[in-house]
Each structure stands twice: as C-alpha cells, then as structure tokens.
N, C-alpha and C positions, 0 to 999 in steps of 0.2 A: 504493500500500500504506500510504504515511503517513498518507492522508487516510482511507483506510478503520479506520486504526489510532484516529486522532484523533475521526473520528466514534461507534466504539465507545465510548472510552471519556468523550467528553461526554453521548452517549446511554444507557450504561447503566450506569458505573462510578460518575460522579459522582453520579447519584442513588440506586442502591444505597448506596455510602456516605454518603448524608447522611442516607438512611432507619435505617444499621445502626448508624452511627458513634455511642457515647453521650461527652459531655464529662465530663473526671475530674468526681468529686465528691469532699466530704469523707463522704461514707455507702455508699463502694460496694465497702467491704471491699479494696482496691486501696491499691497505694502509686504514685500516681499525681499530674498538674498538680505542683505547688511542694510538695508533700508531705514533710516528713522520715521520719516514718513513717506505716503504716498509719492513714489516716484521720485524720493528726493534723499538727501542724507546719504550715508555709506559712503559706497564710490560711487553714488551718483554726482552730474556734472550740479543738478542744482542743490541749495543749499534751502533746507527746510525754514519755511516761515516764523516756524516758533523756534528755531536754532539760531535767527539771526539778530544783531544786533538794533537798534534803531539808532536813526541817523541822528546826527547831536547839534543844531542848530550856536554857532558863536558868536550869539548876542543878534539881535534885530535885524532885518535885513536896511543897509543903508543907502537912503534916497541922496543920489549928488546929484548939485546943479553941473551942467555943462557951458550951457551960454544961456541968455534971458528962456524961458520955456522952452527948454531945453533938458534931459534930467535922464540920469542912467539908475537902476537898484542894481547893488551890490549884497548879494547874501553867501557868508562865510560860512560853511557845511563841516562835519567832519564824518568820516564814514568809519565807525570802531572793525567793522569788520574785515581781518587781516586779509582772509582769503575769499570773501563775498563780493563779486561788484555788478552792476545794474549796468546792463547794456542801454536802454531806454527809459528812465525814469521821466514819468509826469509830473508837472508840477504845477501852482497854478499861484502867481504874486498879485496884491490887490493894492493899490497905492492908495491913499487917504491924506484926504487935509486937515486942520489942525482941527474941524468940526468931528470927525469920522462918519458914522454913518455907511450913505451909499458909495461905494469906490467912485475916487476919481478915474479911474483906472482899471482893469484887469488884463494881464498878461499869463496865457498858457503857452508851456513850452516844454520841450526836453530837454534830458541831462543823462552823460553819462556818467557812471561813479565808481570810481576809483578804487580798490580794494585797499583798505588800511589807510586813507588817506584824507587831508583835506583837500578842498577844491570849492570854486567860486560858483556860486550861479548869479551871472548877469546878463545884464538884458539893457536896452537901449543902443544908441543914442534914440531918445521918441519925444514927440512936442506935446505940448499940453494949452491948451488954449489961455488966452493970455486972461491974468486974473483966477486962476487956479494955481495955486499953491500947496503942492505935494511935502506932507511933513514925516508921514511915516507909510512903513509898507508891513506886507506877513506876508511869509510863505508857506501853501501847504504841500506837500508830497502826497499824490491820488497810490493812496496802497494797492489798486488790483497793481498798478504797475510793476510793483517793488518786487520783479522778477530777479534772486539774488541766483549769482549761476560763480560755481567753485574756480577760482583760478590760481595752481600752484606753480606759476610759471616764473622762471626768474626775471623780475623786473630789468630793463634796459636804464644804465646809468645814463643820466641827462644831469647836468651840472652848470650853476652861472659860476664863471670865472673871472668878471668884474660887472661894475657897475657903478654908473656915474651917473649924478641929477644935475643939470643946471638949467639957467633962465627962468628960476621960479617969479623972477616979480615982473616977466614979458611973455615968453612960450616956454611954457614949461618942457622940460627934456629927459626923459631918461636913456642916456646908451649901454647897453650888458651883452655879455659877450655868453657862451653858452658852448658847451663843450659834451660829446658825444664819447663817455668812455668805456661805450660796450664794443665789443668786438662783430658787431654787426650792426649793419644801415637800421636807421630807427627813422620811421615815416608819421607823420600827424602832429606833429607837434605843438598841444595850444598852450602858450602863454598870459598867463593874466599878470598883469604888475599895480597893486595895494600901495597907497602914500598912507601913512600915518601923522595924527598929528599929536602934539607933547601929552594926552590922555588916553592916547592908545587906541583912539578911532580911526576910520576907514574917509578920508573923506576927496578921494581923488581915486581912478581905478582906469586903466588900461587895456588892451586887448590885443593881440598880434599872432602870427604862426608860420611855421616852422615847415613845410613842405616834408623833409628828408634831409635827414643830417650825416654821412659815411662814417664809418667805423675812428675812432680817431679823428675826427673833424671839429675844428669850429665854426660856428656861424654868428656875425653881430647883428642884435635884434635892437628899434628902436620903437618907442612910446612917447606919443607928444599930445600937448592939448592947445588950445585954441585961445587961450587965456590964464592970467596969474593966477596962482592957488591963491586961495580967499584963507590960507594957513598957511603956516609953516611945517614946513616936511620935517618932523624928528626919525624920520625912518622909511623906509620901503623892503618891499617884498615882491618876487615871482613866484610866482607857482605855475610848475610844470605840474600838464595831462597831458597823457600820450592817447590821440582819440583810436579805436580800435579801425575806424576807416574814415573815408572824408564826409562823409553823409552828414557830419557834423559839423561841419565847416560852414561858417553863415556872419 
C-alpha cells in the first residue's frame, strides 16, 4: 500500500504541482515569499506604506518677491527615508494674503524625491495681479501619490568646488563650480541655490541644470536675479538632485 501510495504521488502529485504550483511574486496581488505587505516589503522593489517614513517639512514654505508682482514659493523638504524615493510625487501649494481665507493662488505640480535627502520644491517665477499681496503659502503632499519604490544603488558623487556671491546691492550673482567624482557620466542635473539671511531664513532662491557632466569633469554653473537683495546674504546653499530623466526638466 506504501508503494502504491508513493508511486501515486511521484507519478501524478508531483507533477501536477509543478505544472499548478506559481512562485510568490512581487505583482500577484498576494502577501506572499518575504513580503511585509501586499506586493511590497522583502525584496520587493516597492517599499511598504506603513514601513515608510513621512516627509519632514523645514519650516513654512517661503513666498519671495522677484520684481513688483512678481513672486517665487520656496518649500525646504526632507525625505528621512534612506533607501525610499518617489518617482512622481503630487503636490499641491496655496498662497495667501495677510487676510487668509480663499487662496490667492493654487499651484499643482510634481516632484521627485530623493532617497535620504533634502531637496526644494519651487515653483514660479508667476505674477499676481497688482494689489495682491502674497504673505504666506502651505504645502500639501496628495498621499495616493506617495509611491515609495527601494533604491540600493550607489549614489553618483556631485560636488560644489567653489562658490562666489557678488553685486548684491545691483544684480545679484552667484558663480560655483561643480565637480563630477564618480567614475561615470552622470546626466540631469538640477540645481537649486538658497540665500540666507542673518536669522537663518530662505529669502532669495535660484534655479539652473546640468545636462551631463563626464567622469572627472567640471562644469561652472551660474545664478542671477534681476534686482538687489532686499537683505543681506549671511550664507548660501546648493542642493544637488540628480532627476532620474528629463521629463523633469521645466
């Protein structure tokens, strides 16, 4: 009977299940394999909802003037999570006058973010009818976006290697030099550059990019505005993102 038992099921068990049997995946709607959740977790590429961080807002987002109605927002992010980043995150900023109420204003946009990092979300140059006076702004983050996908790839070193401000009290200036010490071509490069002023606020902000830099290469990038800072610069900042393609480029 054992042998008849053991013939069964070599002859017809074991290869029905190898025909029926499928191995977890991470796409098969299943919380299955090393899984934490549905399709996500383990060695899965995405990074589960309730595993990740939330993004850490550094202080208000800030409304600068440009020239008369005129006006950029400035919002300083950080992203806690080392190996989490968001290919397409939604966002949606509402500007307001010193009354609040209904926006003077609402700007929806995307972002991409960074794994372990901070990084800017800005927006403008955009006008504002004259007689409106923009004092503060909010940003929120649309959570279905917050697609977080695992990335343990070695980051590509991008590095400022000077940096100089002049003409603050005619056309302001920044020039910085920017240096590529990975051993491969590194493409998208977006630059943001932050004036500070002697309280540690945001109230100047710039924009620029980077095509493709070769292995060992530098590149001089330059940042200017159109009129005197209404402050004095006690400091500046760049922050490098490297965008995953140009789609982001605007």
């Amino acid at each position: 009977m054992l042998i008849v038992f053991t013939f069964l099921i070599l002859v017809i068990g074991l290869p029905a299940y190898l025909i029926f049997y499928k191995a977890p995946t991470c796409f098969d709607n299943k919380l299955n394999g090393d899984e934490t959740g549905i399709d996500c977790g383990g060695s899965c590429s995405l990074l589960c909802r309730a595993e990740s961080l939330p993004l850490l807002s550094q202080g208000d987002p800030r409304v600068l003037t440009v020239a008369p109605n005129v006006y950029e927002i400035v919002a300083l992010v950080k992203n806690p999570n080392t190996t989490g980043e968001v290919y397409r995150a939604k966002y949606v900023l509402n500007l307001y006058d010193a009354k609040g109420g209904v926006p003077l204003k609402t700007i929806e946009g995307e972002a991409y973010i960074p794994r372990g990092a901070s990084f800017t979300v800005f927006e403008g140059p955009f006008t504002l009818d004259e007689g409106f006076i923009p004092t503060k702004a909010t940003l929120e983050w649309l959570d279905d976006s917050l697609v977080w996908k695992v990335n343990k790839n070695i980051s590509p070193e991008i590095v400022v290697t000077s940096k100089t401000l002049s003409k603050e009290d005619s056309r302001p200036r920044i020039d910085a030099m920017i240096k590529n010490n990975s051993l491969e071509t590194v493409s998208n490069i977006d630059l943001t550059t932050l004036v500070y002023d002697e309280n540690g606020n945001v109230f100047a902000a710039s924009k620029t990019f980077v095509d493709s830099l070769a292995p060992g290469a530098s590149a001089p990038i330059v940042f200017t505005w159109p009129r005197p800072f209404g402050s004095k610069a006690l400091n500046t900042e760049i922050q490098i993102r490297l965008f995953p393609d140009k789609s982001f480029i605007r």
